[in-house]
N, C-alpha and C positions, 0 to 999 in steps of 0.2 A: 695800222701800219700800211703805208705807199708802196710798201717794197716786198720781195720773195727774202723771207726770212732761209739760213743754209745753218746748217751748227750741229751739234751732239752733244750726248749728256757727258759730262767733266766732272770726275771726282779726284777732287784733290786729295782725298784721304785715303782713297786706295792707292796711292803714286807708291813706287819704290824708293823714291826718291826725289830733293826738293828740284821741280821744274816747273813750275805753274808761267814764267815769263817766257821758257824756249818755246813752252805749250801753245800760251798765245800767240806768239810771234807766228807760229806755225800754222796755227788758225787763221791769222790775217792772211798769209801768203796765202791758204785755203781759198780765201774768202767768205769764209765762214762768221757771220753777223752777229751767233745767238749762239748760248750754252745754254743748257739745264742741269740743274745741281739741287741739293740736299736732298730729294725724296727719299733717300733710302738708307740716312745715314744719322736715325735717332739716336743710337747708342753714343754715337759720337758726340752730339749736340746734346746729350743729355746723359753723361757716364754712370752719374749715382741720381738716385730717386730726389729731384730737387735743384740738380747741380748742373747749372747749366756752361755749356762753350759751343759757343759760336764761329771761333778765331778761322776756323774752315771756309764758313761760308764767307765771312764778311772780307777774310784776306782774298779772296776769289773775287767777291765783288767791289772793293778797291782796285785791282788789278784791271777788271772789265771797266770799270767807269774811268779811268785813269786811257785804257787802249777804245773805246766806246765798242764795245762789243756787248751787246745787247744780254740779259740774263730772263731764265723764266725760273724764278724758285719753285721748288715744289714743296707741298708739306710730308714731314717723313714718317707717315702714320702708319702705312703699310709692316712696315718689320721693327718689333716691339723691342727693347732691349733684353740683355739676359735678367736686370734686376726687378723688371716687370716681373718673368715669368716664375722666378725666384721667389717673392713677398707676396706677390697676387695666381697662383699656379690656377685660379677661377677663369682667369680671362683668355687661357688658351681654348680653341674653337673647342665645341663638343660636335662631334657629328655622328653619322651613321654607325662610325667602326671606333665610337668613345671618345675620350678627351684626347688630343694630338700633343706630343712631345714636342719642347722648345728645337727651336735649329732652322728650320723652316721658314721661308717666307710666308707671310699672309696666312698664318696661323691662330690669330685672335677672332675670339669673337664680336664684331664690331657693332654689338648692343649691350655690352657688359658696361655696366656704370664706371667700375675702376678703370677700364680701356676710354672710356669715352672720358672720361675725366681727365687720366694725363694724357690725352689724345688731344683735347681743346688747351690744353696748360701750354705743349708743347706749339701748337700751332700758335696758341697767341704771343709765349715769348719769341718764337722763328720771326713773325711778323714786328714786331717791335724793333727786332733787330736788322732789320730790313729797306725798313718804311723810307728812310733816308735817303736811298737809292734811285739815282733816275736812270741807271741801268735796266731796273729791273720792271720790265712790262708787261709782267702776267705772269700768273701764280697754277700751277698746276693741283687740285685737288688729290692725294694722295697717288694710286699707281694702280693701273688696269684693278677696280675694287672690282670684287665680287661677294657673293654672302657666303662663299668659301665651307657650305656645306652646315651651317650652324645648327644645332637644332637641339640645344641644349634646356635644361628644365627649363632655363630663365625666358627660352627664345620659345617654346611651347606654350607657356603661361600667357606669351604675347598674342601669338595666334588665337587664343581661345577669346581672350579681349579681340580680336580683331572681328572673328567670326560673330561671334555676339554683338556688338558693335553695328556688323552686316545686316544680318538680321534683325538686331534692333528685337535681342532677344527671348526671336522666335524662333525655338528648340523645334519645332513639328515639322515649320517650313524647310528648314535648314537638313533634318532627317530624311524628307523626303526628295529636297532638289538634290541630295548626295546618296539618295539610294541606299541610306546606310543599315535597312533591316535587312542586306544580303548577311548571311555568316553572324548575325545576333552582333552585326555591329552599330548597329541603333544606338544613340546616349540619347539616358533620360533624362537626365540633369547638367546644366554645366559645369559642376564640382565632378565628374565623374569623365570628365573628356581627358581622353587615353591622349598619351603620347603617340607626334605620327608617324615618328621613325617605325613601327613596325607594322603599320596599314596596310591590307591589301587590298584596299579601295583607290581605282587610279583617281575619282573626280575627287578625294581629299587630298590624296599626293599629290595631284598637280596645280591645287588648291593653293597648299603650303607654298608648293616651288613658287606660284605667282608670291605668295606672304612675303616669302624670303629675298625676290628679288626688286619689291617696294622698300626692303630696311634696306637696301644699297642706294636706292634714291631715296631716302630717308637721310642715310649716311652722307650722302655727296651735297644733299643739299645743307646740313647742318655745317658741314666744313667751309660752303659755300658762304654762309652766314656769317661766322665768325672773321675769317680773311676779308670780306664784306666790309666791314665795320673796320679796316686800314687801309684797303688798296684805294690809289689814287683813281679820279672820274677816268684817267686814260688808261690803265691797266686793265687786261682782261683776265678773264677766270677760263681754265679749260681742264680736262680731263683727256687722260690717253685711255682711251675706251678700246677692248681689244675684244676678238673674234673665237667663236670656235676652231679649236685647234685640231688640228688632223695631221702634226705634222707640219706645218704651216699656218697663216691664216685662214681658214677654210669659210666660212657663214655666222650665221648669225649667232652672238652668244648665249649661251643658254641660261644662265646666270647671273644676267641683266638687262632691264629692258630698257634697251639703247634710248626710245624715244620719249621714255618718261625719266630717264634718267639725265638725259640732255640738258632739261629744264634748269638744273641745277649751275649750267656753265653759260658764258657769255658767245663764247666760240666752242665747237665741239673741237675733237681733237682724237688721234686714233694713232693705233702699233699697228705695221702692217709688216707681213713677213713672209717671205714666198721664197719656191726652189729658183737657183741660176740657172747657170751655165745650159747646157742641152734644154732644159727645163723649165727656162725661161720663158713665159706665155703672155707675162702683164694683167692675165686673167684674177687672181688677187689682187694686184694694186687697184684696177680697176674696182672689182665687188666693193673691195670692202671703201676707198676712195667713194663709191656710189652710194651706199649705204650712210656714210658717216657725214656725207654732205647731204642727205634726206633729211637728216636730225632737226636741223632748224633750219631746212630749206636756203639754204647759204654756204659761204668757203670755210672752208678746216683748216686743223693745223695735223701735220701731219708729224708726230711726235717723236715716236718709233720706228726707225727702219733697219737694215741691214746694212752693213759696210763689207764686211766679208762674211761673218755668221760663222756658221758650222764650215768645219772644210768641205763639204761637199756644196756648199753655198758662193766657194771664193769666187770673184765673177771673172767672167774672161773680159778681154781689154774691149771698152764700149760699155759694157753694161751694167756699171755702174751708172755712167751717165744717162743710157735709157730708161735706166729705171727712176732715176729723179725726176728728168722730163712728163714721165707718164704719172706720176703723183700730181703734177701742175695740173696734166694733159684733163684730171678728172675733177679740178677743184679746188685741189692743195693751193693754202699760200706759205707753205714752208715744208722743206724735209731735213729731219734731223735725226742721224745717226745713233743708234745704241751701239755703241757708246765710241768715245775719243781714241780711248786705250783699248789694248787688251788688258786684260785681270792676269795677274800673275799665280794665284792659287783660287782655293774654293769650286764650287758645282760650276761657275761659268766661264772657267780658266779656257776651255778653246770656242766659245761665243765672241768669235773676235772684232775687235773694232775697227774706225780707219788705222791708226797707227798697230802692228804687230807687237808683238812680243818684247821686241827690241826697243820700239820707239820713237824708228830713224821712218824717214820718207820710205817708201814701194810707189809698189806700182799703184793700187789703188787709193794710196794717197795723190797719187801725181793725175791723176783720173780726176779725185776730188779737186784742185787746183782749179781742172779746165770749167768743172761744175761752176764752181764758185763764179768765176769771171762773167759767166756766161749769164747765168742770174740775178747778177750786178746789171751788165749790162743791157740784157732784156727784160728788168722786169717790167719797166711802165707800160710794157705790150704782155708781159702777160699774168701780171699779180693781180688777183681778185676775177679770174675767170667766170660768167655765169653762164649755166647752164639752161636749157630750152627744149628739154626733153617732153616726148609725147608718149613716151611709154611709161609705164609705171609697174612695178612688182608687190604685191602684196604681203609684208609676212608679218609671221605671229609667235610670238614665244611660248602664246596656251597651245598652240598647235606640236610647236616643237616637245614644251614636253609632253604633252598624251600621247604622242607618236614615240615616245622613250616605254612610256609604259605599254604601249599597243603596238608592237612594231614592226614592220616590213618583215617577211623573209629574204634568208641572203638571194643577193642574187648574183648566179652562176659564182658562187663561194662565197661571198663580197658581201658586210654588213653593208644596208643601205640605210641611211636615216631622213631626217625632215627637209637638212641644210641639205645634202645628194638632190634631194628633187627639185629643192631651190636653184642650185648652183646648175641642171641640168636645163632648167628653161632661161638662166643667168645667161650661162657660157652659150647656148648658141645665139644670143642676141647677141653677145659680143664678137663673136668669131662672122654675124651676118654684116659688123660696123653698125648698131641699134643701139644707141643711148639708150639709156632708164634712169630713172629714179625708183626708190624705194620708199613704200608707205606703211602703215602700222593701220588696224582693224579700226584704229578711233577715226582715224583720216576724211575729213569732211566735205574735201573741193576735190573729190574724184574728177567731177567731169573737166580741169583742165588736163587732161588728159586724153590722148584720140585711144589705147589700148590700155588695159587695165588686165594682170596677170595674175591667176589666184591659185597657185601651188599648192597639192595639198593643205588645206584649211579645213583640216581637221575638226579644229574646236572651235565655236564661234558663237558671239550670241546674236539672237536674233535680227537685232536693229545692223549689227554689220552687214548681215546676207543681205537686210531687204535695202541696205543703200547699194551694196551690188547690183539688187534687183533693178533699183528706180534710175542705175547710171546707165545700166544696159538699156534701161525705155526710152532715157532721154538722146540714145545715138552715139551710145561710148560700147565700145568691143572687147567682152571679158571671154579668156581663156582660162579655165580652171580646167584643173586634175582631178584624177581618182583621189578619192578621200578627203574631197572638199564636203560642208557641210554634214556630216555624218554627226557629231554633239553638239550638244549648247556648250555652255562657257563653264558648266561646270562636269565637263565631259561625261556627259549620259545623252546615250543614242536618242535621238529623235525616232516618238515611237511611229512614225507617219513613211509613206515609200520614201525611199530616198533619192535623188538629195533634195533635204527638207529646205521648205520653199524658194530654191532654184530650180524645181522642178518644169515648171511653166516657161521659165527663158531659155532653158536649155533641150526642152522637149523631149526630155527621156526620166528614164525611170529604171533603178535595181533594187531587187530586193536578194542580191545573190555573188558570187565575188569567188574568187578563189587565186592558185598560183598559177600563172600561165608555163606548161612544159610544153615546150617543142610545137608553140602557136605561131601562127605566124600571122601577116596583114593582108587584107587584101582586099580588091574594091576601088584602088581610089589610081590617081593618073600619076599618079609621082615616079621619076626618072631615078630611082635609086635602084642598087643591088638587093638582089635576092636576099643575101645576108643581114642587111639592115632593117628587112622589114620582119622582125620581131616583136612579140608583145614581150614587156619584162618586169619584172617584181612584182606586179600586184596586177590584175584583172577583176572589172567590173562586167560585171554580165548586164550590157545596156540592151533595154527594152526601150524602141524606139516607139513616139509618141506622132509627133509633128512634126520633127527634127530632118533633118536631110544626113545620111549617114555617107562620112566620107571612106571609113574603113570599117570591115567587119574583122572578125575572129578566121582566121584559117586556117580550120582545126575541125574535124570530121564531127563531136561532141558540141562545140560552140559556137556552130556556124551560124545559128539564130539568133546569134546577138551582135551587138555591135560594137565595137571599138573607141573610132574617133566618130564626132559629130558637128552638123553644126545646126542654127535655127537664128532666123532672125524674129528677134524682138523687141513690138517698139519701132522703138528709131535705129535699133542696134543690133549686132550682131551679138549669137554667145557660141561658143565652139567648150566642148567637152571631150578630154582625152582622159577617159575609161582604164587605160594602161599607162607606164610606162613604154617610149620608145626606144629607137636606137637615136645619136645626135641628129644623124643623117635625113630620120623620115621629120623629125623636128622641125630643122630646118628646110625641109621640102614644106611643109604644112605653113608656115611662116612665110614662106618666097607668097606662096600663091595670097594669103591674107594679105600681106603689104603692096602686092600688085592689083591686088582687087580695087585694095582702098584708096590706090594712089599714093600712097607712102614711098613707095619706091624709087629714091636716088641713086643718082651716081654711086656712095658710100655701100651702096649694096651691089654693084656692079664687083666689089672690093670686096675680098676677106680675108680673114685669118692666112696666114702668119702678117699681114700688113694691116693694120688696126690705124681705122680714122675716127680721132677724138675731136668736137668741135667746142666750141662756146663766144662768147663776146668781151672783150675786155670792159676798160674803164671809158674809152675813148667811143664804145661803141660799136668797134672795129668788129667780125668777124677772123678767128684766132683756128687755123686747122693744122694738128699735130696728125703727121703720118710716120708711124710707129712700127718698124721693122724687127719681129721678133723670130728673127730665123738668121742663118749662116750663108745664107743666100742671097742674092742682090734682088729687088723686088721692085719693080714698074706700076707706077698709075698714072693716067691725067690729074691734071689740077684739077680741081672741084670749082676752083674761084682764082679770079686773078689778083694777084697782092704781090707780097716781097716775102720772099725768102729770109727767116730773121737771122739764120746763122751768118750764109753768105751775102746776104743785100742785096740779090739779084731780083729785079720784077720778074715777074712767072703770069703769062695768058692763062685763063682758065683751056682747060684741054689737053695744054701742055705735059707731054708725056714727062714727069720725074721721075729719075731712081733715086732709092734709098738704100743706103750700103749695109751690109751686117748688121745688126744688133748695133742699129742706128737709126735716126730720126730726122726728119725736114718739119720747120713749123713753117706755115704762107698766114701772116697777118691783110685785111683786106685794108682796100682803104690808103 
């Protein structure tokens, strides 16, 4: 597509009533390009076991191909009918707390022969019914999958095939790299392998959790296959791949590995969901925007977002528009609303949509309007953004979960987990104006990168560390955390000092660890308050080696050790933070590495609440979005001289702009 796709998911079958032509009309006035329809509305398209209607979708897409408004079908595999659960009651998930009752979404287990069976029946008659359509430009793989907890006899029997398989049906190896003669949990034989729902071995649980989040890319790719075998050479495949949820979009999910799971789509594609009003930061759109354009290193579609949400989500006037903008700002070639309507009954009757309750225009429909024009009319400057980042983040989903089974104490009341320490070296690049990218432990072409971030990495195997080790020799600069390196991949401690073999680039060494109370930093030249220089969550008692120690422990007991560090190795720098900080000393540690290295632009002169996003269009141009997330008027210089895309006005670089409210200037160069 040449253009910023704008649209929402459309269910004609939830209406109250017949409006599907006022609908579109309304759409058009929008500007609204693109729907998404049928993912979730099998029962419908399939009332009795056999019997199919389509009259939903296809009157829907008659209607779009008739007004050209673009369609993304989706397959409605996700939520099973009631006559499924009724004649096959096998194929609801089994999990930790038993077989789950029908009513629910994403309740099946999606390895069950009978699920998978009228699961491919369903998708190839949807496709069949479909194909005819030049409306319709890609196909959505079912809906945010996940392995939804499975772990039924039929999903156990798989895993032991899998494990044996690994091994290559060496029982001793497999005993031993899992540690399993703690607790006379040894198996002697593979006819004797225990269920792992009640394991209190983390390196088999987290084992499993890796088993279980392969049948998801298991899953997406077979779906993948089958729509394969109809969609036209120009249709694309995507998935709305969604996040750890905190209440919002929060990190990384735990329940799929985003970049093995990718493989499976032509375009990635994501739900992204964040607080408004006061609470509006852009800091979610951003992450996970970063994230979900790492996937295959290219633009996304951005599938899921909020229109109003929860009432405490309703936006105030602007920020709806901001927040479309800053889905481009990171990548996005499209943002599309859950959903058109609001739902008039069931669990997501106040998840509201652009139209209310009613139906009729508001306000953030009329918001929606100005979106729409605005994206017609700018897109050829700014659809297919690329980005040119020199940072990069590292994470891991074996990290994430062994840090479930090992995990943090609260800190100062406050569960902390793996995504917390992610999001904590995330957000203050964001709030410094620091692009990233996001990488996975397979990740080969490190060194196009000038920084390299390694959060908690926990569990890892070997050949990850030592290409940390050889990016750091060849003149790349890694920061890693407490509780980097501590197990291998099948989470069991490295029995050697720690951290095993990053001990040499980072020049230290712990054999000792505890909670920091009432520690504080101290040692290093950073311009912050008293108050922020805190150790928090977790402390490493570093034994300094070679290392240059920027902070020690300031604490009468742990004055002998050290905190943060750094050592150059190589061609490169590696710095080591022992603790948890506050944002503040973070960002103090940060200023000075980027001004050492020369990294240090303009865009860091600039922070939080005013967020500069950059990239290159299609034309070449230099493209900078300056992103006002506050209630306050907010000044910078130009960065570069261009035009002003809203207003047309040429802008000198230097030139002081304001940005108004919970509002945004893009300067295209060129």
């Amino acid at each position: 597509m040449d253009q910023l796709l704008y649209g929402a998911a459309y269910y004609d079958e939830y209406m109250p009533y017949e409006r599907l032509d006022k609908d579109i009309s309304m759409m058009k006035k929008a500007g609204i390009n693109v729907i998404r329809i049928a993912e979730s509305t099998w029962s419908t398209e399939e009332p009795e076991e056999g019997v199919f209607d389509f009259s939903h979708v296809t009157k829907v897409l008659d209607a779009c191909e008739k007004e050209g408004l673009y369609v993304i079908v989706g397959t409605p595999t996700y939520a099973i009918p009631a006559w499924m659960a009724k004649a096959y009651p096998e194929v609801m998930v089994t999990d930790r707390s038993g077989r789950r009752p029908y009513g629910a979404r994403q309740i099946m287990d999606i390895t069950h022969p009978a699920y998978r069976f009228f699961a491919e029946r369903i998708i190839r008659r949807l496709m069949e019914a479909v194909k005819g359509y030049r409306c319709v430009i890609g196909f959505q793989l079912d809906n945010e999958t996940k392995h939804f907890g499975t772990s039924s006899e039929n999903v156990q029997q798989m895993f032991v095939r899998y494990i044996r398989k690994k091994y290559d049906g060496d029982l001793e190896r497999f005993n031993h790299d899992f540690g399993l003669a703690y607790w006379s949990n040894r198996i002697n034989s593979w006819e004797e392998f225990p269920s792992v729902t009640g394991t209190i071995n983390g390196s088999l649980s987290c084992e499993f959790e890796k088993f279980q989040r392969q049948l998801v890319t298991d899953f997406l790719k077979r779906q993948a296959e089958i729509v394969g075998e109809y969609k036209r050479e120009d249709q694309f495949i995507t998935h709305n791949f969604d996040f750890e949820w905190k209440g919002y979009s929060h990190g990384v999910q735990p329940d799929v590995d985003h970049f093995k799971a990718a493989e499976a789509v032509t375009i990635a594609g994501c739900d992204i969901y964040h607080p408004t009003q006061d609470l509006l930061t852009g800091k979610e759109i951003a992450f996970g925007g970063d994230l979900i354009r790492s996937l295959k290193k290219d633009n996304y579609l951005l599938i899921e977002t909020e229109a109003q949400g929860f009432p405490e989500w309703t936006p105030y006037e602007g920020q709806l528009r901001l927040q479309a903008f800053s889905h481009l700002a990171s990548g996005a070639d499209s943002v599309m609303y859950w959903h058109w309507h609001s739902i008039h009954n069931a669990c997501e009757t106040y998840w509201k949509g652009l139209l209310s309750h009613d139906l009729e225009e508001n306000a953030v429909y009329r918001e929606a309007c100005c979106i729409g024009r605005q994206f017609r009319e700018l897109s050829p400057s700014l659809v297919h953004l690329k980005k040119e980042n020199k940072t990069a983040i590292m994470v891991s989903n074996e990290a994430l979960s062994a840090l479930k089974w090992f995990p943090f104490p609260a800190d100062d009341g406050n569960t902390v987990n793996y995504n917390d320490v992610v999001r904590w070296i995330y957000d203050a690049l964001y709030e410094m104006n620091i692009e990233c990218d996001f990488v996975s432990t397979d990740e080969k072409e490190l060194d196009r990168y000038d920084m390299l971030f390694v959060p908690a990495l926990y569990s890892a195997p070997e050949e990850c560390l030592q290409r940390i080790k050889d990016y750091a020799a060849r003149g790349g600069c890694v920061l890693a955390t407490f509780k980097t390196a501590f197990t291998d991949e099948h989470v069991k401690v490295w029995s050697d000092v720690q951290p095993h073999l990053l001990k040499e680039c980072f020049g230290i060494t712990y054999n000792q660890f505890t909670v920091p109370v009432n520690v504080g930093l101290t040692g290093d030249s950073y311009q912050i308050p008293e108050e922020e220089r805190k150790a928090r969550l977790f402390m490493e008692l570093l034994e300094n080696g070679d290392a240059q120690v920027i902070s020690g422990y300031n604490h009468y007991a742990w004055k002998a050790y050290a905190a943060v560090t750094r050592k150059e190795f190589g061609k490169g720098l590696c710095i080591y933070m022992g603790c948890m900080t506050s944002p503040a000393y973070l960002k103090a540690l940060l200023t000075e590495i980027w001004q050492e290295k020369g990294w240090w632009t303009w865009k860091q002169e600039i922070h939080f609440p005013l967020i500069i996003r950059e990239g290159r269009n299609c034309s070449g141009n230099r493209v900078t979005y300056y992103l006002n997330y506050s209630r306050e008027l907010q000044e910078c210089g130009s960065g570069h001289k261009g035009r002003e895309l809203f207003s047309g006005r040429e802008v000198d670089k230097g030139e002081r702009l304001q940005v108004q409210p919970w509002n945004l200037l893009i300067v295209e160069e060129g």
